[in-house]
C-alpha positions in Angstrom: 0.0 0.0 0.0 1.2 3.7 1.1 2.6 5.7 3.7 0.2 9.1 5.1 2.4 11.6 7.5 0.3 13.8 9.3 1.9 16.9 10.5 1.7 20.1 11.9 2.6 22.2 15.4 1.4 21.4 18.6 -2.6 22.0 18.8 -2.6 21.1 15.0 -4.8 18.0 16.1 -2.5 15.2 14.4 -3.7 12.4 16.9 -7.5 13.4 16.8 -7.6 13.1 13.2 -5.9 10.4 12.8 -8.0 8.4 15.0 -11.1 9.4 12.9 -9.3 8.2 9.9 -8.5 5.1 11.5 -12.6 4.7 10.4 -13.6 7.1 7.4 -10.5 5.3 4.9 -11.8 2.7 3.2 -8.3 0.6 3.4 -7.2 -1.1 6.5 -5.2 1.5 8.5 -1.9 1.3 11.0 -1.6 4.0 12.7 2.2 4.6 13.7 3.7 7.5 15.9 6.9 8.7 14.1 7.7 11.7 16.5 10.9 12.2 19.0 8.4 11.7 22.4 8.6 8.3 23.8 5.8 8.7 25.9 3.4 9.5 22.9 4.9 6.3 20.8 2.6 3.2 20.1 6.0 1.7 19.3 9.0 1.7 21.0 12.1 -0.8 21.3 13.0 -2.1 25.0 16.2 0.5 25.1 14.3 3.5 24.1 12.0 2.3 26.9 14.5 1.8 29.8 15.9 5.1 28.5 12.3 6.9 28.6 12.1 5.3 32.7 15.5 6.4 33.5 15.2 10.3 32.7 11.3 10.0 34.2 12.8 8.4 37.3 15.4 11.3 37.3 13.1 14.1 37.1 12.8 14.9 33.3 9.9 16.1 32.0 8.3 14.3 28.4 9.8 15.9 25.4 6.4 17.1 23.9 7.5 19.9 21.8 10.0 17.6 19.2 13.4 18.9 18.0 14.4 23.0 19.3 14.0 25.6 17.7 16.9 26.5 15.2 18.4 29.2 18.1 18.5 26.0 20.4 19.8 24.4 17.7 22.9 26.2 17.1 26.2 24.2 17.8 27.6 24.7 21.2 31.1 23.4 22.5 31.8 19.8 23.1 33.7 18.1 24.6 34.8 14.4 24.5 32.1 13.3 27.2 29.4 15.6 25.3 30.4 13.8 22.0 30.7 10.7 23.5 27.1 10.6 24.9 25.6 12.5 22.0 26.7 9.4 19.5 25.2 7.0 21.9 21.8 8.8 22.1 22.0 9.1 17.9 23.3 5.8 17.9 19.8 4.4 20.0 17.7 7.4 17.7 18.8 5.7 14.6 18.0 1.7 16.4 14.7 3.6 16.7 13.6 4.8 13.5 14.8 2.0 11.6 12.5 -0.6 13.7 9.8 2.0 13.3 10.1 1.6 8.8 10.7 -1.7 9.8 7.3 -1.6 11.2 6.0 0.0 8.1 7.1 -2.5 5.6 5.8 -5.3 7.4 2.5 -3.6 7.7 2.5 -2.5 4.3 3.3 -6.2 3.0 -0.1 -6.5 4.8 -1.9 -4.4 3.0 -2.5 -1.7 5.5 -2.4 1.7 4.5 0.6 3.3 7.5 -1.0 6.7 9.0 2.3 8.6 10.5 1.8 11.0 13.2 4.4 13.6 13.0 7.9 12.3 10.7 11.4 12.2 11.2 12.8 13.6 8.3 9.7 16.4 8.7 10.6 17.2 11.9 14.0 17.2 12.1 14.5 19.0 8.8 15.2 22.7 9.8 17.2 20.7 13.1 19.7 18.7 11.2 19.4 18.5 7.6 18.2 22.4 5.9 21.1 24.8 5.0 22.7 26.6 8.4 25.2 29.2 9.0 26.9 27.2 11.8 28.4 23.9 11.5 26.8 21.4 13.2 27.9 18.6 15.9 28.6 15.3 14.2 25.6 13.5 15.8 23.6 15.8 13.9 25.1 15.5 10.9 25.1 11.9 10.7 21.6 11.5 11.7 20.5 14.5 9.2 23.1 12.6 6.3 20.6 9.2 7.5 17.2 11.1 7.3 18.0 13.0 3.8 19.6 10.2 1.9 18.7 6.7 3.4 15.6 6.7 5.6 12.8 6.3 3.4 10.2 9.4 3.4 6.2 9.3 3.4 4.5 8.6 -0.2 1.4 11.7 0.7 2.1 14.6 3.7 -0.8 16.5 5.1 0.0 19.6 6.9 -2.3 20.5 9.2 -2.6 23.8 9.1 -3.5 26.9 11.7 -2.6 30.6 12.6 0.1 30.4 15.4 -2.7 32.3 17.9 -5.5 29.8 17.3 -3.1 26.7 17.8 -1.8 28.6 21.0 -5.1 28.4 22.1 -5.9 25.1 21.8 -3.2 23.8 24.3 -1.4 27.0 25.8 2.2 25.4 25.0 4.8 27.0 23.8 4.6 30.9 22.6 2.8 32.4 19.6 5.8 33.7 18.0 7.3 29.5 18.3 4.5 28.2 16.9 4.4 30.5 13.9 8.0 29.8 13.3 7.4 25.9 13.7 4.2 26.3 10.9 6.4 28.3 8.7 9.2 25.5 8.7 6.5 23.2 7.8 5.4 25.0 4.9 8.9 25.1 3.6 9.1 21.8 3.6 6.8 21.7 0.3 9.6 22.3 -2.1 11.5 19.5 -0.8 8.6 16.7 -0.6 7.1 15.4 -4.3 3.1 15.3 -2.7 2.5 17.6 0.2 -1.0 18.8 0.5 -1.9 22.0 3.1 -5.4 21.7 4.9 -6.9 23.7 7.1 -7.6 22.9 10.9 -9.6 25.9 11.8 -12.9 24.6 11.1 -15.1 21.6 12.5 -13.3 18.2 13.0 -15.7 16.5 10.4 -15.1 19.1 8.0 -11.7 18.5 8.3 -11.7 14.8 8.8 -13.4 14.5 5.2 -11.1 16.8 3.1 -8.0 14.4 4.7 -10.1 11.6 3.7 -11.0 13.2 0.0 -7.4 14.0 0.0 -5.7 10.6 0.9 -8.4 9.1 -1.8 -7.5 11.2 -4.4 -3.8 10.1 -3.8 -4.6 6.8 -4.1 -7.1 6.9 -7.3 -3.7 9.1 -8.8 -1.1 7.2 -8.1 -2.7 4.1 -9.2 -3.6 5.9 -12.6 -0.3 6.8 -12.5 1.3 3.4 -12.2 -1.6 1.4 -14.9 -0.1 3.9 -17.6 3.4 3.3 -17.1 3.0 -0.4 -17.3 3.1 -1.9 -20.3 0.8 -4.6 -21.4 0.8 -7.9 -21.0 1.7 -8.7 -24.6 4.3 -6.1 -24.9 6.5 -7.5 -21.4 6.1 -11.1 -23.2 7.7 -9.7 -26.5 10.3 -7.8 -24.7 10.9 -11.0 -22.8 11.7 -12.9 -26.1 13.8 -10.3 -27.8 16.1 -10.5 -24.4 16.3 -14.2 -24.5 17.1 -14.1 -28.8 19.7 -11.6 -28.3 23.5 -13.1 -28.8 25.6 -13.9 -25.7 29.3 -12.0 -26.1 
């Protein structure tokens, strides 16, 4: 089947919608959490997990807000200790992702449809892989290396999409200003993906829920028009097939 990533800043309604696609698609549906918070993942491995009970054990609070900003972002001096632990931690990120596609495959060889909430590559794009005027650490520009040229990306992303004060006051996280920076990294991320489609979340959820549905449909119906006219027929494969196996050996 196919891969849906659903994105969008915090209060963009990612989870809610995708639980009411989990109904309105008429495929079956696996719904998959690709986003950096452990505690919101369906799908974790067991060192991610002893990880995740260690830093709550310790005091740290659930990293709900994904990847910093890009003034967090900038490089800051390390040392070997700092370097050290950050390979470790991308070396246990990577472990993770790749069980998570490994996930997707499987499913897909199942003939689910995958419904991503959130997506690496989306959400670590401005973080480790877009143009910067700093250099970055060499964690980050492994795992940003991984995400851009090997880690597979979604076939259809739908941005969810809102005004920084109206998703501001849906959950009261973050600032305004954040937000609108987070939504306008998003956007740019439509010269960079082949089928990105924009909807907007400031309207009923079944209003919204539909034109997803509509949109993911349409995809579908496309991309399977798309694949019947580049496929030869049947008789034209078997003649190709014979002209291979007449040609002389050198």
């Amino acid at each position: 089947m196919f891969t849906v990533a659903l994105i969008g800043p915090d209060g963009a309604g990612k989870t809610t919608i995708s639980e009411h696609l989990m109904e309105s698609l008429p495929w079956k549906v696996k719904y998959l959490y690709m986003g950096v918070n452990a505690d919101s993942s369906n799908r974790v491995l067991p060192t991610t997990a002893v990880i995740r009970a260690i830093k709550r054990a310790c005091g740290v609070k659930p990293d709900v807000g994904g990847p910093p900003s890009l003034e967090m972002a900038k490089a800051k001096p390390q040392g070997f200790l700092r370097s050290a632990k950050s390979l470790l931690s991308l070396a246990n990120r990577l472990c993770e992702e790749s069980y998570r596609q490994v996930l997707t495959w499987w499913y897909e060889l199942r003939g689910h449809v995958v419904l991503y909430d959130r997506h690496y590559f989306i959400d670590y794009f401005a973080y480790d892989i877009a143009p910067c005027e700093w250099r970055r650490p060499l964690a980050r520009r492994l795992h940003g290396f991984w995400l851009n040229r090997i880690f597979p990306k979604p076939d259809l992303v739908v941005y969810l999409d809102a005004p920084g004060e109206v998703l501001f006051a849906r959950k009261g996280e973050g600032t305004i200003e954040a937000l609108e920076r987070r939504r306008n990294e998003y956007l740019e991320l439509r010269d960079h993906l082949e089928h990105f489609a924009v909807i907007d979340v400031n309207r009923p959820l079944d209003v919204v829920t539909q034109e997803v549905t509509e949109v993911i449909v349409d995809f579908h119906r496309s991309r399977n028009t798309s694949t019947r006219a580049t496929t030869p027929p049947q008789s034209t494969k078997l003649e190709m097939a014979h002209a291979t196996t007449r040609e002389p050996k050198s």
